[in-house]
Each structure stands twice: as structure tokens, then as C-alpha cells.
PDB file with SEQRES, HELIX, SHEET and CRYST1 records, atoms N, CA, C and O in Angstrom:
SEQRES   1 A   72  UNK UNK UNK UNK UNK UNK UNK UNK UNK UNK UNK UNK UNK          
SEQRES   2 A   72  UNK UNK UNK UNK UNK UNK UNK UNK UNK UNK UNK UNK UNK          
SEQRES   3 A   72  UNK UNK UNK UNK UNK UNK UNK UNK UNK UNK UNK UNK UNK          
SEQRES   4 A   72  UNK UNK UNK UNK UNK UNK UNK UNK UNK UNK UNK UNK UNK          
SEQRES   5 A   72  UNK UNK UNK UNK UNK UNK UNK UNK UNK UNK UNK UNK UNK          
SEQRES   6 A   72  UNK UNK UNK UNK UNK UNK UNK                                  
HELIX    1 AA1 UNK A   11  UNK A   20  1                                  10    
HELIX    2 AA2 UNK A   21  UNK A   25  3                                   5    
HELIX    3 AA3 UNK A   36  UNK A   47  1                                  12    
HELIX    4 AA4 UNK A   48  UNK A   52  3                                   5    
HELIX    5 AA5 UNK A   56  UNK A   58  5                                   3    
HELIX    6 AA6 UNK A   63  UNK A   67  1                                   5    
CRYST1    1.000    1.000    1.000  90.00  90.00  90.00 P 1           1          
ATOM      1  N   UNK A   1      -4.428-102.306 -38.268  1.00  0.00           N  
ATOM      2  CA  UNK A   1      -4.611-102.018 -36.855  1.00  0.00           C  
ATOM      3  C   UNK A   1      -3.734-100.833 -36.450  1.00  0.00           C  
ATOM      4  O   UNK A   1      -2.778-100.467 -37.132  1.00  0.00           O  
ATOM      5  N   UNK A   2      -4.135-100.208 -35.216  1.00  0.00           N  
ATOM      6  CA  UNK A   2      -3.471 -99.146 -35.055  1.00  0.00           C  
ATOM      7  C   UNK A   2      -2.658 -99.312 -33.879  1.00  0.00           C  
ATOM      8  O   UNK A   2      -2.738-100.291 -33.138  1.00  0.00           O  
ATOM      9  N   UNK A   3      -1.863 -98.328 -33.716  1.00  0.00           N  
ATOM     10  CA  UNK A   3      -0.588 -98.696 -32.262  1.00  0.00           C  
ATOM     11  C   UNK A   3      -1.175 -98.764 -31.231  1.00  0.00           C  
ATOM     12  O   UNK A   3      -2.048 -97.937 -30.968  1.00  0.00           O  
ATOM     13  N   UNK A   4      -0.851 -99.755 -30.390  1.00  0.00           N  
ATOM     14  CA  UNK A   4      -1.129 -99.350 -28.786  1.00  0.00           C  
ATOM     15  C   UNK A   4      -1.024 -98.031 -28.454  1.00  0.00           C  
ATOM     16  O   UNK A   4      -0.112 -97.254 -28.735  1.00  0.00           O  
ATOM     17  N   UNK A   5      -2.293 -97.781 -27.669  1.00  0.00           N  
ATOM     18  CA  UNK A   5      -2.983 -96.170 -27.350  1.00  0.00           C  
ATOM     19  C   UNK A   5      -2.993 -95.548 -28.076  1.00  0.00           C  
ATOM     20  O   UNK A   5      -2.467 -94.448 -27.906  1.00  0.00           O  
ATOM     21  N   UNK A   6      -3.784 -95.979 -29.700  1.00  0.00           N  
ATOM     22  CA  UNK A   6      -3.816 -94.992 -30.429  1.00  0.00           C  
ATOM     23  C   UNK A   6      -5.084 -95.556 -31.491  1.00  0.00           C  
ATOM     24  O   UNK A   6      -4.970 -95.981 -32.641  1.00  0.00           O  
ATOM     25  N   UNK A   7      -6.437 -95.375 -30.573  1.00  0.00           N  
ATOM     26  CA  UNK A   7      -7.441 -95.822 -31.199  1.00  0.00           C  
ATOM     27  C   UNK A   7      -8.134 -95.065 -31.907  1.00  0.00           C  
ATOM     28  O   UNK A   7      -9.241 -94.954 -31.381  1.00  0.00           O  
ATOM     29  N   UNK A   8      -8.039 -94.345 -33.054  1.00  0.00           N  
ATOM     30  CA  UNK A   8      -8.717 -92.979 -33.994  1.00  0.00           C  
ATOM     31  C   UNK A   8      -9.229 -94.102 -34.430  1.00  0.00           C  
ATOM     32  O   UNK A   8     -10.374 -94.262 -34.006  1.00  0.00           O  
ATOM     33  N   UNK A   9      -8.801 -95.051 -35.188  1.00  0.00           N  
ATOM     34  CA  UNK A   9     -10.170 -96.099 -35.841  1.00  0.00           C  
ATOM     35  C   UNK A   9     -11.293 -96.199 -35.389  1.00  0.00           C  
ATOM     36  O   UNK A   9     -12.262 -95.974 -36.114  1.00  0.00           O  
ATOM     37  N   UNK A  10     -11.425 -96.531 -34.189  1.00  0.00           N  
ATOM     38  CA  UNK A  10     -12.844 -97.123 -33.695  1.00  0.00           C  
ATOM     39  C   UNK A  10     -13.483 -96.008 -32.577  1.00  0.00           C  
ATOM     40  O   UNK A  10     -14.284 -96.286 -31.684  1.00  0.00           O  
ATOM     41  N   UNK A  11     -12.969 -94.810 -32.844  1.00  0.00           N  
ATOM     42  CA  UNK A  11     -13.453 -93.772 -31.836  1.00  0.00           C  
ATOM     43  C   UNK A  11     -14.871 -93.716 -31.644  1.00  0.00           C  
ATOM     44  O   UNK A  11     -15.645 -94.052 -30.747  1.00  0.00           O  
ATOM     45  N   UNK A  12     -14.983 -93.087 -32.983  1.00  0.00           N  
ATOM     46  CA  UNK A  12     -16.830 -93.203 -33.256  1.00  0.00           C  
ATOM     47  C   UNK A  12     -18.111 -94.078 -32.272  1.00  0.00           C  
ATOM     48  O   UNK A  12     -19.124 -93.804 -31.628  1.00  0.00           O  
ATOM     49  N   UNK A  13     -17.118 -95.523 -32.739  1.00  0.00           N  
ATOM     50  CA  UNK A  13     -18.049 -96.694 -31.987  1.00  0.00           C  
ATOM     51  C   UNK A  13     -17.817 -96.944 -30.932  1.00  0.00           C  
ATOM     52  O   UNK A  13     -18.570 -97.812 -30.490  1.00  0.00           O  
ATOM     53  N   UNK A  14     -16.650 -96.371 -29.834  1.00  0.00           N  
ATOM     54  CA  UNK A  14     -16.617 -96.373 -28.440  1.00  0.00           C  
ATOM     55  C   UNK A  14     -17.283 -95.292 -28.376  1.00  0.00           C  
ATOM     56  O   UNK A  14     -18.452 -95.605 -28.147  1.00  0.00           O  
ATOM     57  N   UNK A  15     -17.205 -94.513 -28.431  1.00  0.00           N  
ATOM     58  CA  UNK A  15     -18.825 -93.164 -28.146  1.00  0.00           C  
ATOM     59  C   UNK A  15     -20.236 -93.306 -27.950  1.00  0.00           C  
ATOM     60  O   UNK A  15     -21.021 -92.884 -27.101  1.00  0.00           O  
ATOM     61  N   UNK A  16     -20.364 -94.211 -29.250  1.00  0.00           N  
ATOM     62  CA  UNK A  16     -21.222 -94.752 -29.024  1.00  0.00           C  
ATOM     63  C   UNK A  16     -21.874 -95.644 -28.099  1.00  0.00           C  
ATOM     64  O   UNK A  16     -23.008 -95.707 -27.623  1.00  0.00           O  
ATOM     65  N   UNK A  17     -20.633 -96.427 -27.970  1.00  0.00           N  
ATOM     66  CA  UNK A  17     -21.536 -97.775 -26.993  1.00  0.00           C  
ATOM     67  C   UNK A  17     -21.528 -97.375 -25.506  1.00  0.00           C  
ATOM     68  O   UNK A  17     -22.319 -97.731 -24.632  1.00  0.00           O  
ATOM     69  N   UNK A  18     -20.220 -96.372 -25.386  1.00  0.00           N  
ATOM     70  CA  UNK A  18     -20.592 -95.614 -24.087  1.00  0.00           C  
ATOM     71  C   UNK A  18     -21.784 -94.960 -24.070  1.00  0.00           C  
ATOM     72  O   UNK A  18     -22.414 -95.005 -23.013  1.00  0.00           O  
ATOM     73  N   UNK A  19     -22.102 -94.545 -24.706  1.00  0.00           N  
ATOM     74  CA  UNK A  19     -23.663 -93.600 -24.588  1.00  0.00           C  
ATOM     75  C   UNK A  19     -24.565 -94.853 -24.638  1.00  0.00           C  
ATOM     76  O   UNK A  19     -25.351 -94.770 -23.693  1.00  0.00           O  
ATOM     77  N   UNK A  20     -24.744 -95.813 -25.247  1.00  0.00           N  
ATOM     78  CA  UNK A  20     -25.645 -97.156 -25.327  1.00  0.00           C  
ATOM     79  C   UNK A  20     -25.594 -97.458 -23.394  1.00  0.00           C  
ATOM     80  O   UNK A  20     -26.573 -97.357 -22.655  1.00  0.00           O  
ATOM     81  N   UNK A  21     -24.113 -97.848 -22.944  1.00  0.00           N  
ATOM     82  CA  UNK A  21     -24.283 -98.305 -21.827  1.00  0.00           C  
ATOM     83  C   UNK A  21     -24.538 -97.258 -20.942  1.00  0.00           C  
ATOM     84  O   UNK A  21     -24.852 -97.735 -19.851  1.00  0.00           O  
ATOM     85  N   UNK A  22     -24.540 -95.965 -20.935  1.00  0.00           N  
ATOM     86  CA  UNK A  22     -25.046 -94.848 -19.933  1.00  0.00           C  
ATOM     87  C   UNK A  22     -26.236 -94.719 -19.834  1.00  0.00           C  
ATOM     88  O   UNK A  22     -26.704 -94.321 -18.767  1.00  0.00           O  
ATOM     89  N   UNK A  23     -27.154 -95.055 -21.047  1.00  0.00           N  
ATOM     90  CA  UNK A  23     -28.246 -94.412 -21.256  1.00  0.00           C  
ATOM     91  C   UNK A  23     -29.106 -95.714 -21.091  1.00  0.00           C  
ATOM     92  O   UNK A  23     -30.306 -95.510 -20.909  1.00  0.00           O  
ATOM     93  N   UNK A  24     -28.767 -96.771 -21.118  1.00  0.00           N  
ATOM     94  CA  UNK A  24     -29.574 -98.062 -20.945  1.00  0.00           C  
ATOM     95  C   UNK A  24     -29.673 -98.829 -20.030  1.00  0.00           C  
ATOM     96  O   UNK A  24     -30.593 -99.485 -19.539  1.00  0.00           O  
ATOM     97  N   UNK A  25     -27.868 -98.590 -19.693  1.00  0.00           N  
ATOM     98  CA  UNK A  25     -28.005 -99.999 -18.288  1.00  0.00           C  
ATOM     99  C   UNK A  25     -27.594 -99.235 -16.861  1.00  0.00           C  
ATOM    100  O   UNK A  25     -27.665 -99.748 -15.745  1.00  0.00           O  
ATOM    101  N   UNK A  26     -27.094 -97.724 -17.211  1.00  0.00           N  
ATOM    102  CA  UNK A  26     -27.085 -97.316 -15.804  1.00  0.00           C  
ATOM    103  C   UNK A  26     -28.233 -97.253 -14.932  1.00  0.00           C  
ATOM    104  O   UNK A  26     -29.400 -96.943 -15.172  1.00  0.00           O  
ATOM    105  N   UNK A  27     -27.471 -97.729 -13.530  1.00  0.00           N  
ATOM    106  CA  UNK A  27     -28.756 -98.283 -12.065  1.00  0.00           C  
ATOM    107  C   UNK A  27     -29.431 -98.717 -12.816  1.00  0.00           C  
ATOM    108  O   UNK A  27     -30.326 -97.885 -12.963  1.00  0.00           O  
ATOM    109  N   UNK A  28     -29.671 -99.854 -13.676  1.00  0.00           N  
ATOM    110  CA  UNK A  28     -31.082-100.697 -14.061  1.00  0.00           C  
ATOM    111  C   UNK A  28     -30.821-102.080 -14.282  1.00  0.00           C  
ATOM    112  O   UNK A  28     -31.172-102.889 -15.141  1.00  0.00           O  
ATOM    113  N   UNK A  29     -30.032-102.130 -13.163  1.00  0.00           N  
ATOM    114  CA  UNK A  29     -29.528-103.700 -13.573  1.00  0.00           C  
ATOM    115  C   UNK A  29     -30.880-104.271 -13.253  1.00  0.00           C  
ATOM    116  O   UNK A  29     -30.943-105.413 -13.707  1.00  0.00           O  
ATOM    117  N   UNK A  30     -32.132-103.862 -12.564  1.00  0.00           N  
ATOM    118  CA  UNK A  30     -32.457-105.449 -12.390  1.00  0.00           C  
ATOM    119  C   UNK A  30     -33.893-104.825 -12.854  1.00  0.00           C  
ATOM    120  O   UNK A  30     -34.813-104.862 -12.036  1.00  0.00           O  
ATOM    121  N   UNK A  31     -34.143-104.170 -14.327  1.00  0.00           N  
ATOM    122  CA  UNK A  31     -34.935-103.547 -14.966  1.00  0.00           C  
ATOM    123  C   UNK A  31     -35.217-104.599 -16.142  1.00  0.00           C  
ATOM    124  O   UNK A  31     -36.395-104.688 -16.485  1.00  0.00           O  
ATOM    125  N   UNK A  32     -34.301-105.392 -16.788  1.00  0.00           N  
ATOM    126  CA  UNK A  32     -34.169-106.412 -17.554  1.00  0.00           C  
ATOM    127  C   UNK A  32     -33.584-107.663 -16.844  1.00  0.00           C  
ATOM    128  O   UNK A  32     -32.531-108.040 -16.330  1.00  0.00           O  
ATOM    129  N   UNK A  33     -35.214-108.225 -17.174  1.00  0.00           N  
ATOM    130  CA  UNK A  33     -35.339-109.460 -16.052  1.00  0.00           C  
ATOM    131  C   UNK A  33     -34.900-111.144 -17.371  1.00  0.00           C  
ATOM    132  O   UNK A  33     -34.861-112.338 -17.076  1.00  0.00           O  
ATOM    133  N   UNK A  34     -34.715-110.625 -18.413  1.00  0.00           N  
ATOM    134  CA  UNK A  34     -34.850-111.133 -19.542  1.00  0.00           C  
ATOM    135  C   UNK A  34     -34.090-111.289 -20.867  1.00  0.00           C  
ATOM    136  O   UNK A  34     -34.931-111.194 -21.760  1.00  0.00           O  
ATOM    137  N   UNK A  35     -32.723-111.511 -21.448  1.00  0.00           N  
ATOM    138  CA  UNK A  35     -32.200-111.406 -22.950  1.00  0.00           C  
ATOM    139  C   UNK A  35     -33.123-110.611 -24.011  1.00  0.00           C  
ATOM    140  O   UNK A  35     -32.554-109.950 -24.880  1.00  0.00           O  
ATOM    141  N   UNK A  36     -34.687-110.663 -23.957  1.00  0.00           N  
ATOM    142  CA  UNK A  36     -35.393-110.309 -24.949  1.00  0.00           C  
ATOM    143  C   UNK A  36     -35.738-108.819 -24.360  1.00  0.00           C  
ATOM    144  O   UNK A  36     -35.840-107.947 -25.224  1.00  0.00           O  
ATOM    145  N   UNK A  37     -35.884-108.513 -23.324  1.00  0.00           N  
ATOM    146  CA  UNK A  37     -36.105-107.440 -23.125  1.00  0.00           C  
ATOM    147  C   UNK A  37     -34.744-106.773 -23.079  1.00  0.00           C  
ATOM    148  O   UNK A  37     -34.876-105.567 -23.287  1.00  0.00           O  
ATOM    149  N   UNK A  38     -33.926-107.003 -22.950  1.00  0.00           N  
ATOM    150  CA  UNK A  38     -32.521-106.362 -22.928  1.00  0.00           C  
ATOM    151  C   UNK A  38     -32.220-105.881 -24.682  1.00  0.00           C  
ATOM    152  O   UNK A  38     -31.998-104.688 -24.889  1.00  0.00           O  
ATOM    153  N   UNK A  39     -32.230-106.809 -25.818  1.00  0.00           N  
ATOM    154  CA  UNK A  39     -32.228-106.736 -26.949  1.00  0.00           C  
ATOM    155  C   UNK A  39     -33.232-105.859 -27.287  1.00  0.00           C  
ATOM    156  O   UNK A  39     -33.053-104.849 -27.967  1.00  0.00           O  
ATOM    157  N   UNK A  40     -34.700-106.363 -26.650  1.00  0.00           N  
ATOM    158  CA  UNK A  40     -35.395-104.856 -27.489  1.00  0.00           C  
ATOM    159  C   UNK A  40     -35.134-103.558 -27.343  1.00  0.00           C  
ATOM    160  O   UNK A  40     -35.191-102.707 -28.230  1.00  0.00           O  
ATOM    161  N   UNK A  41     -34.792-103.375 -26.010  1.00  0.00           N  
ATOM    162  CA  UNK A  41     -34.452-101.951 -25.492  1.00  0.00           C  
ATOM    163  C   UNK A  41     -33.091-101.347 -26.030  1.00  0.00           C  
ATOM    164  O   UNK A  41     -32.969-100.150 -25.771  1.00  0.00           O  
ATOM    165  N   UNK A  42     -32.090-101.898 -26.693  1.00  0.00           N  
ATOM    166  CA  UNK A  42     -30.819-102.127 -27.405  1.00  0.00           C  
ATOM    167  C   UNK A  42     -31.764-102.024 -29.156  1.00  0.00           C  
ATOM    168  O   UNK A  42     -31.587-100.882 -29.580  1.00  0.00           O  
ATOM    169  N   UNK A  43     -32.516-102.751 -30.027  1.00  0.00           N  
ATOM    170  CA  UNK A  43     -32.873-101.873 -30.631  1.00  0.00           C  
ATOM    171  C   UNK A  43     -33.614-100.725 -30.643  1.00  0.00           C  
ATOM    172  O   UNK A  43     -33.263 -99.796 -31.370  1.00  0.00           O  
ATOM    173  N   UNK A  44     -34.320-100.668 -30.139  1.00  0.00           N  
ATOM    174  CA  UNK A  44     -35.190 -98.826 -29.853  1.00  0.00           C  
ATOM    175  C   UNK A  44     -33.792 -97.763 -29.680  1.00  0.00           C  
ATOM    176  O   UNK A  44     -33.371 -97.066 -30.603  1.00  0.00           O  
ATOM    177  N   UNK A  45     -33.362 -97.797 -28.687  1.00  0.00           N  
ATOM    178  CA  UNK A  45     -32.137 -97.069 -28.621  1.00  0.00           C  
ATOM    179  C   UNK A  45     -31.710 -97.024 -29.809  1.00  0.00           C  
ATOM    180  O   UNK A  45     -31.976 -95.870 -30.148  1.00  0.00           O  
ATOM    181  N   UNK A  46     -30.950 -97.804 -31.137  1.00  0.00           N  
ATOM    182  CA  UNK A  46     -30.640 -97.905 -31.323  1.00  0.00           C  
ATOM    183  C   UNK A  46     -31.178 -96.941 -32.582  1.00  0.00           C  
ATOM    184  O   UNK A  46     -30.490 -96.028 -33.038  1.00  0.00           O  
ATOM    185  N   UNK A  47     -32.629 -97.310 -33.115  1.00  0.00           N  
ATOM    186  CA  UNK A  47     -33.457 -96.375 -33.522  1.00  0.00           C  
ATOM    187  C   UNK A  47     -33.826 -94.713 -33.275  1.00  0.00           C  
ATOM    188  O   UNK A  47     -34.098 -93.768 -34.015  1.00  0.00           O  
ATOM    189  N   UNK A  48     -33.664 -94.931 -31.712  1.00  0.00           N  
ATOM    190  CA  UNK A  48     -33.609 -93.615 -30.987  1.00  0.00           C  
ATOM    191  C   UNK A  48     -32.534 -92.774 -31.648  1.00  0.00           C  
ATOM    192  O   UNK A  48     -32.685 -91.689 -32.210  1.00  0.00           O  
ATOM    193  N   UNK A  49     -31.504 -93.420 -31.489  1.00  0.00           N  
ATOM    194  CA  UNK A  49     -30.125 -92.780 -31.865  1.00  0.00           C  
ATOM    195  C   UNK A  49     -30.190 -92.132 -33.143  1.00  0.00           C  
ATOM    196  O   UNK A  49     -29.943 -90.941 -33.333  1.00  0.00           O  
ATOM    197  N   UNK A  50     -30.571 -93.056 -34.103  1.00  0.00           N  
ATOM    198  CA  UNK A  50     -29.983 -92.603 -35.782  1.00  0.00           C  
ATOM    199  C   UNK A  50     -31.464 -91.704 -36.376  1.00  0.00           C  
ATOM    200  O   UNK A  50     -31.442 -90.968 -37.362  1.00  0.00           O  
ATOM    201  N   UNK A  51     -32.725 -91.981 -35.499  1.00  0.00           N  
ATOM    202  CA  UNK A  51     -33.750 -90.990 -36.734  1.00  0.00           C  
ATOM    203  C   UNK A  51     -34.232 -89.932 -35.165  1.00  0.00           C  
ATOM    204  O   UNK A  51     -34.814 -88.884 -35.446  1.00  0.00           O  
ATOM    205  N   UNK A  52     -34.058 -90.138 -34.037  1.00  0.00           N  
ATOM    206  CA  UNK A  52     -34.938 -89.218 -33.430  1.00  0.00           C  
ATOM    207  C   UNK A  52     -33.867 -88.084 -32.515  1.00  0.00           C  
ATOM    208  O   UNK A  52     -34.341 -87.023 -32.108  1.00  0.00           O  
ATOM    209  N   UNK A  53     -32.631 -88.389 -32.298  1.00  0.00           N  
ATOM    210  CA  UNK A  53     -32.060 -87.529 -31.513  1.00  0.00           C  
ATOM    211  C   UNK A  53     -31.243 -86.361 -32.251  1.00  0.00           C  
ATOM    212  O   UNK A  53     -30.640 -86.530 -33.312  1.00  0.00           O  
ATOM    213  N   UNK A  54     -31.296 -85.355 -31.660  1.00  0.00           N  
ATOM    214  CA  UNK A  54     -31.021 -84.343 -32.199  1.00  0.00           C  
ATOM    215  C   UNK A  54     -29.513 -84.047 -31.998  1.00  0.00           C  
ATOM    216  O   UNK A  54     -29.124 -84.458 -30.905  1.00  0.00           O  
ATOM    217  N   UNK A  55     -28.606 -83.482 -32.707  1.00  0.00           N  
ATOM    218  CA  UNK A  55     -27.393 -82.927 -31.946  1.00  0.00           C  
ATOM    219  C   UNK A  55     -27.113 -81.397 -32.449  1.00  0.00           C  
ATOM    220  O   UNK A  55     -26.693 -81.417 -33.606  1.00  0.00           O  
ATOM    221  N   UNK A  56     -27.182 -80.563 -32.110  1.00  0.00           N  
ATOM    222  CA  UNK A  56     -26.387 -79.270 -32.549  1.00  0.00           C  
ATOM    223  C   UNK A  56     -25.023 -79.155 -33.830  1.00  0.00           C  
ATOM    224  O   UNK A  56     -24.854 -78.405 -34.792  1.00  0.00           O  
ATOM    225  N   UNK A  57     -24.426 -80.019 -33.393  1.00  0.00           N  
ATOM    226  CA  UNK A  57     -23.628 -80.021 -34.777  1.00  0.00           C  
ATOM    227  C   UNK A  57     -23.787 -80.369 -36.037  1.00  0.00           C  
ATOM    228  O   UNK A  57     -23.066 -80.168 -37.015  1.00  0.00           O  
ATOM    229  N   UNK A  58     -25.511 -81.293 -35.846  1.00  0.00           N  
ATOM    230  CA  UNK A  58     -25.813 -81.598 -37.235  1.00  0.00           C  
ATOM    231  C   UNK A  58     -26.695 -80.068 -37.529  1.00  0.00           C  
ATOM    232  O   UNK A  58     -27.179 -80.308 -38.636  1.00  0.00           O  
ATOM    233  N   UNK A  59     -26.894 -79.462 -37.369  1.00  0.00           N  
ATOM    234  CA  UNK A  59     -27.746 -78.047 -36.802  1.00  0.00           C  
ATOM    235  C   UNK A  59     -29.135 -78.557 -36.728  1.00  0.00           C  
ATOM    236  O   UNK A  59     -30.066 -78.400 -37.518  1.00  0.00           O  
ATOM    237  N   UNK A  60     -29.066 -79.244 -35.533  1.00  0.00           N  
ATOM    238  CA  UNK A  60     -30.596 -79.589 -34.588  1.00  0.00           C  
ATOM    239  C   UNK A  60     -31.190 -80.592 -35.738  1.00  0.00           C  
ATOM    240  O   UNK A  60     -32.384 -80.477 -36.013  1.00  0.00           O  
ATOM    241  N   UNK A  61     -30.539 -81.402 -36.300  1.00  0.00           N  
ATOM    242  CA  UNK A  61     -31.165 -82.314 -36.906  1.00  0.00           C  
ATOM    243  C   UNK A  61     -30.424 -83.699 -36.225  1.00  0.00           C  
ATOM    244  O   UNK A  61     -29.410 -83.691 -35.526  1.00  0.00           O  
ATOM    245  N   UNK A  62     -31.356 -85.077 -36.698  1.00  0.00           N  
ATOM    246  CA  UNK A  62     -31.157 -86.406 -36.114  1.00  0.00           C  
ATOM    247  C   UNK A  62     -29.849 -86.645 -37.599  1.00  0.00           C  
ATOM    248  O   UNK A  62     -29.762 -86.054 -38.676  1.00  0.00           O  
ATOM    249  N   UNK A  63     -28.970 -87.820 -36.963  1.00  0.00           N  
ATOM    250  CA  UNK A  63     -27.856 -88.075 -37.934  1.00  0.00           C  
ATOM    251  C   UNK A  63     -28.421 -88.607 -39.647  1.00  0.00           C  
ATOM    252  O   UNK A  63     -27.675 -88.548 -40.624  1.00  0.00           O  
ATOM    253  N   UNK A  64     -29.732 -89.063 -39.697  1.00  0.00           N  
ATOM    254  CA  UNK A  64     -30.122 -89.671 -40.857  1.00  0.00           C  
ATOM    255  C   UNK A  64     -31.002 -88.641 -41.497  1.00  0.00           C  
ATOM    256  O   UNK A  64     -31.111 -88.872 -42.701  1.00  0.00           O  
ATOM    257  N   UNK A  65     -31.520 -87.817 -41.191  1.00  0.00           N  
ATOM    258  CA  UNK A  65     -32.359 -86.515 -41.642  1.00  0.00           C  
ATOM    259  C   UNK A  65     -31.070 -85.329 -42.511  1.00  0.00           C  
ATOM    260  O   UNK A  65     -31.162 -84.673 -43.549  1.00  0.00           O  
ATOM    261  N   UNK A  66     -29.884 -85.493 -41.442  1.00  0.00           N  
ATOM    262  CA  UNK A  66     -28.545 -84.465 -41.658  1.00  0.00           C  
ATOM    263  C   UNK A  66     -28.056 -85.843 -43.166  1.00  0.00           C  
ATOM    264  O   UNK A  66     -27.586 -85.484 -44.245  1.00  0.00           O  
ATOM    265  N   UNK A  67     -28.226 -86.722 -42.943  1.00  0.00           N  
ATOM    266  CA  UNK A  67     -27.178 -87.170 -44.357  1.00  0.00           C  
ATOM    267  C   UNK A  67     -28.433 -87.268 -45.315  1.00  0.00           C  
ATOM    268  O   UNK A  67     -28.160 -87.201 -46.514  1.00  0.00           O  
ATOM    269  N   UNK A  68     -29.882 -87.428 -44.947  1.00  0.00           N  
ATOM    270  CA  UNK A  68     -30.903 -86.824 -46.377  1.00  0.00           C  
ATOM    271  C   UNK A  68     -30.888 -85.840 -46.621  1.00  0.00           C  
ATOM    272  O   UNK A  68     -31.514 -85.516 -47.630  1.00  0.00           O  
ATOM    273  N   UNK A  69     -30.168 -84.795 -45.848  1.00  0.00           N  
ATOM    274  CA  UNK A  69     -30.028 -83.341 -46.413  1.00  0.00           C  
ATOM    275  C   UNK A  69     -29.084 -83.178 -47.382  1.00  0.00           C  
ATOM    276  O   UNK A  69     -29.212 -82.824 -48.554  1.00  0.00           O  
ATOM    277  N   UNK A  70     -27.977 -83.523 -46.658  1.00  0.00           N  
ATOM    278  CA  UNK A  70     -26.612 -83.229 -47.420  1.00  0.00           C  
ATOM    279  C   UNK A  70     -26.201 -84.230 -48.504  1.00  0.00           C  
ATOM    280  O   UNK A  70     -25.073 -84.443 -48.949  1.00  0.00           O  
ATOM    281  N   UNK A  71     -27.144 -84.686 -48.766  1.00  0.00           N  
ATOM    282  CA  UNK A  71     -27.063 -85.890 -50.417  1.00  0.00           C  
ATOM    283  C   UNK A  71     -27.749 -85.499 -51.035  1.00  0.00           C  
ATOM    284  O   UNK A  71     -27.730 -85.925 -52.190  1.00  0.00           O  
ATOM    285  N   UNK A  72     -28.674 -84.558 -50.704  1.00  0.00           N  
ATOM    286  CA  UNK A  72     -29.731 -83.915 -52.186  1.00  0.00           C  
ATOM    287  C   UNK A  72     -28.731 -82.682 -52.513  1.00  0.00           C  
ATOM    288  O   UNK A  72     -28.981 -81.914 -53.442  1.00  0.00           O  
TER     289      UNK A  72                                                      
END                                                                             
């Protein structure tokens, strides 16, 4: 574990889930009337994330396209 205020471990995955909760549940609280619809929309996103979104630093590729590149 790392020192109080000094989270480099788990940076990655707070980024992430901030972008999960910006992009999913902002103003939509009452958009998921349901656990199952909340979970599906949590995987798609989730899908969204790793094969369809693009970022510039991978150079305009999705994160799983950029690591089939850079392993051949």
C-alpha cells in the first residue's frame, strides 16, 4: 500500500471510473429505472472504452487496437 496522499497505484482506475461516472450517470439519475439497466449500460461503456474510443496518444487508435499493434 502506498502513503496517505500518495495514490500512483491506483491512478489509472480512478480515471477511469471518473470518466465511467461522468459519462454515464451525470443528470441521469432517473434514466435507470432498474439494476439491469444500470449494469448493461456499465458494460457497453465499458466495451465502448477498450475497442471503440479513440485517444491521440495512442495515435488515434482505441487502447486494444494500440496493444494489437505494438505486440506484432
Amino acid at each position: 500500500m502506498s502513503r496517505k496522499g500518495n495514490s500512483t497505484d491506483n491512478g489509472m482506475m480512478e480515471n477511469f471510473f471518473g470518466l465511467l461516472k461522468t459519462e454515464i450517470s451525470y443528470e441521469q439519475d432517473d434514466k435507470y429505472k432498474i439494476l439491469d439497466e444500470l449494469i448493461l449500460a456499465i458494460d457497453e461503456y465499458i466495451n465502448y472504452y477498450n475497442y471503440d474510443r479513440v485517444k491521440a496518444k495512442l495515435k488515434g487508435l482505441s487502447s486494444v487496437n494500440y496493444s494489437l499493434q505494438s505486440s506484432n
